[in-house]
C-alpha positions, 0 to 999 in steps of 0.5 A: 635344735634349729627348729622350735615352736614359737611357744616352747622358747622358755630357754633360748637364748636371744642370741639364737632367737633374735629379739622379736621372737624373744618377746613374742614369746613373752607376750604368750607367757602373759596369756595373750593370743599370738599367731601360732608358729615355729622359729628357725634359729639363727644357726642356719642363717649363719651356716648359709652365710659362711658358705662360699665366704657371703659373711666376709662380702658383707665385711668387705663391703661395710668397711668400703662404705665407711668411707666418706668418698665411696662410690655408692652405684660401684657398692650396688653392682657389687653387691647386686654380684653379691646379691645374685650369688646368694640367690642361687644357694640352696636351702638345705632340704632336711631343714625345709622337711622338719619345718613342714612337719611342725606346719602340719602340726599347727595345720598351716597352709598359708604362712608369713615369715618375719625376721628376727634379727640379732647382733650385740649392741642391737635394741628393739625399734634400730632396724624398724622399716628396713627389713620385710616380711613374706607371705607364701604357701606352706609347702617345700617351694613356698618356705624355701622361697619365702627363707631365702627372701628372708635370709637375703635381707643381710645384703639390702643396702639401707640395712648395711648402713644402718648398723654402720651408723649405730657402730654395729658390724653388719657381718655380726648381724645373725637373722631367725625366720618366725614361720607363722600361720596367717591370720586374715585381718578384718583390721589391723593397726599399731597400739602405744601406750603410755608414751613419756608425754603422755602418761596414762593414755593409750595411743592407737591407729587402725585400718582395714586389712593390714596396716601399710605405710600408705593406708588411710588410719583411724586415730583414737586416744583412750585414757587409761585411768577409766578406759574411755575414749577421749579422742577419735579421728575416722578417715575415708579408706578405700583400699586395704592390704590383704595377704595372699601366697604371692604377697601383700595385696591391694584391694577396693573396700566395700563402699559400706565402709568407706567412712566407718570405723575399723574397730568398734568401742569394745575392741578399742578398750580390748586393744587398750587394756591389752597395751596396758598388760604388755606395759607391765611386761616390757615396760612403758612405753611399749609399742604392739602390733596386732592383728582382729581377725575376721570372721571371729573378731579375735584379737592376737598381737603379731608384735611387741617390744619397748618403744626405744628412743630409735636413733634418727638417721645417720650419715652413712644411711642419708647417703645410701638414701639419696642415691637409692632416691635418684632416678637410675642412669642407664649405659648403653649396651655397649658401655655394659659389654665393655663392663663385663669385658674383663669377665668375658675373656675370663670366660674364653680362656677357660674355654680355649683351657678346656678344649678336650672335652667335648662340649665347651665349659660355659661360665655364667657372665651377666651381661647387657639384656636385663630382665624387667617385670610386666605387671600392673601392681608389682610385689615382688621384685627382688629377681628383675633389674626393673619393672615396667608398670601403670604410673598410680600402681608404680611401687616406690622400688628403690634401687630397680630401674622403673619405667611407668606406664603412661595409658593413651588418651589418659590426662597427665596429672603434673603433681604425679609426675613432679612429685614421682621419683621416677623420670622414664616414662613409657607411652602407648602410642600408634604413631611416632607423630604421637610421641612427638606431641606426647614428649612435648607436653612432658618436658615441663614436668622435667621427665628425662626419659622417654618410651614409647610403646608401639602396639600398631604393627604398621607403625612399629615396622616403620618407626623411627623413634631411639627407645622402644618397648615392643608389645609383643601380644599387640603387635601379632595380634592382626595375624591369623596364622602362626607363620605370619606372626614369626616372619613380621616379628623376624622382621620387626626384630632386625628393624630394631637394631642400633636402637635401645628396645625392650621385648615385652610379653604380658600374658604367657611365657616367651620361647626360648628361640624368640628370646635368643632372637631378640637378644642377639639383634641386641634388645635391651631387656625382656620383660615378662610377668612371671618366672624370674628364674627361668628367663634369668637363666635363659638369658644368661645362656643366650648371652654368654654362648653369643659373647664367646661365640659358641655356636 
């Protein structure tokens, strides 16, 4: 069977299963309550990945990157190439149809999906950090969603270096999908116990909401022998994770609780003597995770497994690391066409080839205009070549071309300017006076890149600044009629060319016709707030039947 019950794994090989369901399994067969939910096995992972020969791309591009002098921004155009031709398979719909109907057993309509990888060789804790988990609806486009973000986990860069450095081949890696029903946290948190230098204690941190790499912990230490809590360490958390369809998000907590403990004593000593039941199990140390759910306070572990020696990191991954880390360059648009100029004519032929049919056969080529998100708190962005966003709320988006918004009037905060690893900047401004002074006051902080963002349309019309992010809503603000609104954007679209600009829409979907005309007077990229694969299919239609001149 592809499909099981988390619960009913007694006999299945790890091979099928991966690690993390493997343990989870054992961790239900010590008694101890873990978030019901099913395993897709690694067959179908390995059956989507033979399609269209995806497992010999990643072979090819291990075997490039094991070479000392690879040029690592050619690895990532591949694989984005690579990346974006996964995307586009689809996930069996038999599959997605028996994992529903194993849903509805558990009554789950929210789900979390969480890899479960395995390769010989691998050992718990060796790909800890470079893997995601996702949250959507437990309905058909949901799980199809949330299986292919899971699937495409095989071609993240960091993850491909990684195996390279523990002398795994990445193309034997295999990944199972654990489809669990969501618990809502009150708090959440990680428990070690018994770690070599010291024996006899329980190590905990904790948090509201889920544990994220940025929340503010609680720390405590409890000792084993009498289970009393020998140290504890309370920190002020204002914000928690919380989980919902669209993915993990960032919320005030109440002031209440700004200073208080996210477990009480009982619950430290229930985690605790939890850790220490699992010990037995896995053997010390052991690493959980668990989750106290709110509303009934019950206690259930999402993860567990013995705390290995995890390797440091290694070469391979140190320099994927430093070139994710860097700001991305960006080529002109003319130097992009040239890029794709060997595909487009590629493309021609096959037309001029095909010229008895009626209509002419359209090749999709990507092209210059990209494709960018416009969202104050980005979560997902796997399907935009970058995001467009407010400076605090700005995501450490490795390998995405991020451009950090800068409010008007706002005092710049030189630490978190310094210390981003973003250098584009974007500023809201009337006048190009403005940018001026602005550009003048950030060129200390080393920013290298600068935006602005035109919102007066008197301005806009006459600017005559080089990068430009058009704020569509704002500029056709001031006009009543409809009319008036397409002859000032028609005129503010041709004022543009020869210019690196950017059309921006926050609230509502743009038209197909107004995307076509920002395109071929050259824009640079669209940024909208939702629907990737619809402006991304759009755009590539727009692009290629101007390129080839189809009418």
């Amino acid at each position: 069977m592809t499909i099981l019950y988390l619960s009913d794994l007694r006999g299945a090989p790890e091979e099928d299963v991966g690690f993390k369901a493997k343990n989870l399994y054992r961790v239900i067969e010590s008694g101890i309550r873990v978030p019901p939910g099913l395993v897709v096995t690694t067959s179908q992972f390995n059956r989507w990945l033979q399609r269209e020969g995806l497992r010999h791309e990643i072979f090819r591009l291990a075997r490039y990157l094991r070479e000392d002098e690879a040029n690592l921004a050619k690895v990532k155009e591949w694989l984005d190439r690579v990346f974006r031709k996964a995307q586009s398979m689809e996930v069996p719909d038999e599959l997605i149809e028996g994992i529903l109907e194993k849903l509805d057993d558990l009554s789950a309509k929210f789900i979390v999906v969480r890899p479960s990888p395995y390769a010989m060789g691998l050992k718990d804790g060796d790909l800890e950090g470079r893997t995601r988990v996702w949250f959507d609806r437990a309905n058909k486009e949901g799980i199809k969603r949330a299986l292919t973000n899971l699937w495409l986990e095989a071609f993240s860069l960091r993850l491909i270096a990684r195996l390279i450095d523990l002398g795994i081949p990445p193309e034997d890696i295999s990944i199972a999908a654990i489809i669990q029903k969501v618990i809502y946290p009150l708090s959440s948190g990680i428990a070690v116990c018994c770690p070599s230098r010291r024996a006899g204690e329980v190590l905990i941190e904790s948090t509201w909401g889920l544990m994220a790499a940025d929340s503010a912990k609680d720390r405590f230490k409890v000792l084993v022998e009498d289970m009393r809590v020998v140290e504890s360490e309370v920190e002020e958390k204002r914000f928690r994770a919380v989980p919902t369809p669209q993915g993990i998000k960032r919320e005030e907590v109440p002031q209440n609780l700004w200073v208080n403990s996210s477990l009480d004593e009982a619950k430290i000593i229930e985690i605790t003597r939890t850790s220490v039941n699992l010990s037995k199990v896995f053997g010390t140390p052991t690493r959980v995770e668990w989750i106290v759910q709110d509303g009934t306070s019950d206690l259930y572990v999402i993860q567990a497994h013995k705390e290995p020696e995890r390797p440091p990191v290694r070469a391979v991954e140190k320099r994927v690391l430093e070139f994710l880390s860097q700001p991305v360059q960006r080529l002109s648009r003319e130097v992009e066409v040239n890029k794709e100029k060997a595909e487009v004519e590629k493309a021609k032929e096959v037309v001029v080839e095909e010229k008895h049919y009626r209509k002419p056969i359209v090749v999709s080529v990507v092209t210059g205009t990209r494709l960018f998100l416009r969202s104050s708190s980005p979560k997902n962005v796997d399907r935009f070549d970058g995001v467009i966003t407010t400076l605090d709320k700005a995501p450490s988006i490795q390998g995405k071309e991020v451009i950090a918004l800068l409010p008007r009037g706002v005092p710049f905060e030189e630490n978190k300017i310094s210390r981003s690893v973003y250098r584009s900047y974007a500023i809201i401004a009337e006048t190009t006076d403005e940018i001026e002074l602005y550009l003048s006051l950030l060129k200390g902080y080393g920013v290298k890149d600068l935006w602005a963002v035109m919102r007066n349309p008197g301005a806009a019309i006459t600017l005559d600044w080089d990068k430009v992010i058009l704020d569509v809503p704002s500029l056709i603000k001031p006009f009543s009629s409809e009319m008036g609104k397409v002859v000032y954007i028609n005129r503010l679209l041709s004022s543009m060319k020869g210019k690196k600009f950017i059309v921006s829409v926050k609230h509502g979907p743009l038209t197909p016709k107004f995307i076509e005309a920002a395109i071929m007077e050259g824009a640079y990229g669209v940024a909208v707030g939702g629907k990737p694969s619809y402006y991304r299919q759009l755009i590539y239609k727009i692009e290629v039947r101007k390129l080839l001149e189809i009418p």
